[in-house]
Backbone as CSV, one residue per row, in Angstrom:
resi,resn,N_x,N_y,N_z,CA_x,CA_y,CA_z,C_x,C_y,C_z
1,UNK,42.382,-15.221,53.410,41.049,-15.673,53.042,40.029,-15.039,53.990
2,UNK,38.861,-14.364,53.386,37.990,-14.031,54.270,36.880,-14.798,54.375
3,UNK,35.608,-14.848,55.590,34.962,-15.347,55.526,33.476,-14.868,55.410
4,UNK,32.831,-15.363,54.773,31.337,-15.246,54.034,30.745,-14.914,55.559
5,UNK,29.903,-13.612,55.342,28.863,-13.839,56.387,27.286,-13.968,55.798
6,UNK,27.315,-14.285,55.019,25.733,-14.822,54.752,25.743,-16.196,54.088
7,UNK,24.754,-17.383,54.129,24.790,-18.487,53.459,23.888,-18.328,51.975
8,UNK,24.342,-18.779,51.515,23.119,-18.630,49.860,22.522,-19.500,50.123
9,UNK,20.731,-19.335,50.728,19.737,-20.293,50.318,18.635,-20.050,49.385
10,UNK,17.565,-20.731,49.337,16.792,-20.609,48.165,15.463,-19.909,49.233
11,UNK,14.890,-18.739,48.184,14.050,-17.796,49.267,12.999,-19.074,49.046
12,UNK,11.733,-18.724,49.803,11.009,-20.303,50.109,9.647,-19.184,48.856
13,UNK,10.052,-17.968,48.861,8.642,-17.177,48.542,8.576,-17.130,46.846
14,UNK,10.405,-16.688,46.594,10.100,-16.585,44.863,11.154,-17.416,44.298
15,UNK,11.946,-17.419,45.320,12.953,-19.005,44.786,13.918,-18.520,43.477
16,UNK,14.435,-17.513,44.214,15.398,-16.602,43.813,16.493,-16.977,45.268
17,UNK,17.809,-16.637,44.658,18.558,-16.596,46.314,18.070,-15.592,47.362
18,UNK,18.487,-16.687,48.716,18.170,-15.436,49.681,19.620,-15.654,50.295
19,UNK,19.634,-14.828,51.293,20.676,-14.746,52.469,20.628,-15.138,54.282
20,UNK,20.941,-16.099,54.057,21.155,-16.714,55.694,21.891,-15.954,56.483
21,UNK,22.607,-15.146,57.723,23.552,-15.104,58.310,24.093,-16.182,58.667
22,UNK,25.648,-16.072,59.003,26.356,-16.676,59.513,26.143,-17.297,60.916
23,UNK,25.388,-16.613,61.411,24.777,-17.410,62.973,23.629,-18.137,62.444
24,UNK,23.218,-18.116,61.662,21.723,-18.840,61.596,20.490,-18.247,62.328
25,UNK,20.635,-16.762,62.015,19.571,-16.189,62.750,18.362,-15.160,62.307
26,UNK,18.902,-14.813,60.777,17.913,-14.198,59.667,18.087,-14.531,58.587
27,UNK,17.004,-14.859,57.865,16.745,-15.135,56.191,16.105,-13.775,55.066
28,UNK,17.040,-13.399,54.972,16.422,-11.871,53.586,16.726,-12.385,52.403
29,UNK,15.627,-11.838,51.926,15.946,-11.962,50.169,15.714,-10.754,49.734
30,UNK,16.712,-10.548,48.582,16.426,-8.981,48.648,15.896,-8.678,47.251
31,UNK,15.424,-10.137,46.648,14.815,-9.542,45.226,13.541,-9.857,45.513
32,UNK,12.812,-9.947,46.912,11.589,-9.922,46.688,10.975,-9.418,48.531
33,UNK,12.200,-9.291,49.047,11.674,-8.135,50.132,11.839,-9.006,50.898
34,UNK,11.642,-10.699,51.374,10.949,-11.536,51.963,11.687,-11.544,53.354
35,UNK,11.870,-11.048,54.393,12.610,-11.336,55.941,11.989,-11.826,56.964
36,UNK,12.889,-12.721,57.585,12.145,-13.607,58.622,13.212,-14.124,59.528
37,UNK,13.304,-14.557,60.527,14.181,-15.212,61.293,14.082,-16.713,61.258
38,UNK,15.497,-17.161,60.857,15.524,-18.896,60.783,14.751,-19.692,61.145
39,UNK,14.275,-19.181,62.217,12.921,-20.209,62.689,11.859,-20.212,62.543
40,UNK,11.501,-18.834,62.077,10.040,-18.915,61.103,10.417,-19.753,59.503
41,UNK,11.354,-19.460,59.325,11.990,-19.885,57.671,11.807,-21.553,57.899
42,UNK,12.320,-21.854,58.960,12.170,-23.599,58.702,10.802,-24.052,58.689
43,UNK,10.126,-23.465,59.852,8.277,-23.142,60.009,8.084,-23.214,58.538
44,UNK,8.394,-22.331,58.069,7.595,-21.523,56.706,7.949,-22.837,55.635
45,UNK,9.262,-23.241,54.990,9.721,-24.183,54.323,8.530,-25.445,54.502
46,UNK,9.156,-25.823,56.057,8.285,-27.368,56.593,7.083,-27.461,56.089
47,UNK,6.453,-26.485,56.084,4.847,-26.063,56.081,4.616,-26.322,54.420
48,UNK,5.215,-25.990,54.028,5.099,-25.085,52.409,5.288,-26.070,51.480
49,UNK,6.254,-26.859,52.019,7.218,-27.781,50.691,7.059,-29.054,51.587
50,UNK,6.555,-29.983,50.567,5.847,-31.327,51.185,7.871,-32.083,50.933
51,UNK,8.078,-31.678,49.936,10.039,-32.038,50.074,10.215,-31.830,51.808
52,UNK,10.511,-31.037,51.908,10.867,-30.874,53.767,9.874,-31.516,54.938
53,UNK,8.800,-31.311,54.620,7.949,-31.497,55.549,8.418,-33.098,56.599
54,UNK,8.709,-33.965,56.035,9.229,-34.922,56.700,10.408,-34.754,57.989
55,UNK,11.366,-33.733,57.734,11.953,-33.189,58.457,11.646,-32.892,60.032
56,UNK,10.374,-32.357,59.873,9.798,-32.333,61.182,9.917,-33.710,62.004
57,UNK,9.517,-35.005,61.227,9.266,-35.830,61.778,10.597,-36.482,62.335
58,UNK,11.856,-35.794,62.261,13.292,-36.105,63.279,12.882,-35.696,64.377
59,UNK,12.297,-34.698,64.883,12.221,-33.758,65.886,10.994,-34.121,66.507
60,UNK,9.737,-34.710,66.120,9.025,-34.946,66.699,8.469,-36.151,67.289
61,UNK,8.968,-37.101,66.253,8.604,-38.599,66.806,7.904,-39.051,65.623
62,UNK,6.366,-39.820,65.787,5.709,-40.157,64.646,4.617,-39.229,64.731
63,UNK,4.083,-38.932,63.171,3.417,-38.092,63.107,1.923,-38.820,62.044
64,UNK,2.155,-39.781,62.515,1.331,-40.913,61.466,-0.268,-40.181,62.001
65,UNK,-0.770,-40.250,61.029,-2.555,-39.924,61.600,-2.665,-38.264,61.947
66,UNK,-1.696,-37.717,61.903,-1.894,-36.155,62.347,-1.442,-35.446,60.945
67,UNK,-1.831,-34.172,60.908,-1.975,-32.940,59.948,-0.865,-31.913,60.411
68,UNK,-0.220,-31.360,59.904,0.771,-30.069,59.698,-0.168,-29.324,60.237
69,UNK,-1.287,-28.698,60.698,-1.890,-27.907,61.398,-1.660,-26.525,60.156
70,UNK,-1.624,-25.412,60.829,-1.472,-24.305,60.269,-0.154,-23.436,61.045
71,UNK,0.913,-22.774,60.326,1.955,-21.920,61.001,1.011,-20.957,62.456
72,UNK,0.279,-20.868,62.672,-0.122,-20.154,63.757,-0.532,-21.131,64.734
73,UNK,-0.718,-22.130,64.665,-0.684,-23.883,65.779,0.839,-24.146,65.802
74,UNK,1.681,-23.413,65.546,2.992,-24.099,65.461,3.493,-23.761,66.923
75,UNK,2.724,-21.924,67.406,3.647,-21.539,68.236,3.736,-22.311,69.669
């Protein structure tokens, strides 16, 4: 048995598959060009898709009364 080195996720841009590596360290899609590294991709998702956006709020605490800002306040 061999093992997969990319994960099938959903590109966040045309929502066509993309490709994860196996480390969790780049996201390509190759039917619409879109590359980024995992951690802009979760950035990008969180931001994008009010579905995820809650997600943040494991990692941050409460986020009651505050705004998602913009991906360039993220860094």
């Amino acid at each position: 048995m061999t093992c997969s080195k990319f994960v099938k996720i959903k590109c966040p841009k045309c929502k066509k598959n993309a490709e994860l590596t196996a480390d969790f360290s780049f996201v390509k899609c190759e039917n619409c060009d879109y590359e980024v590294s995992y951690g802009e991709y979760v950035k990008f998702v969180a931001h994008n898709d009010a579905t995820y956006s809650d997600i943040l709020g494991d990692y941050t605490g409460s986020t009651e009364g505050q705004s998602s800002g913009t991906l360039d306040e993220w860094d």
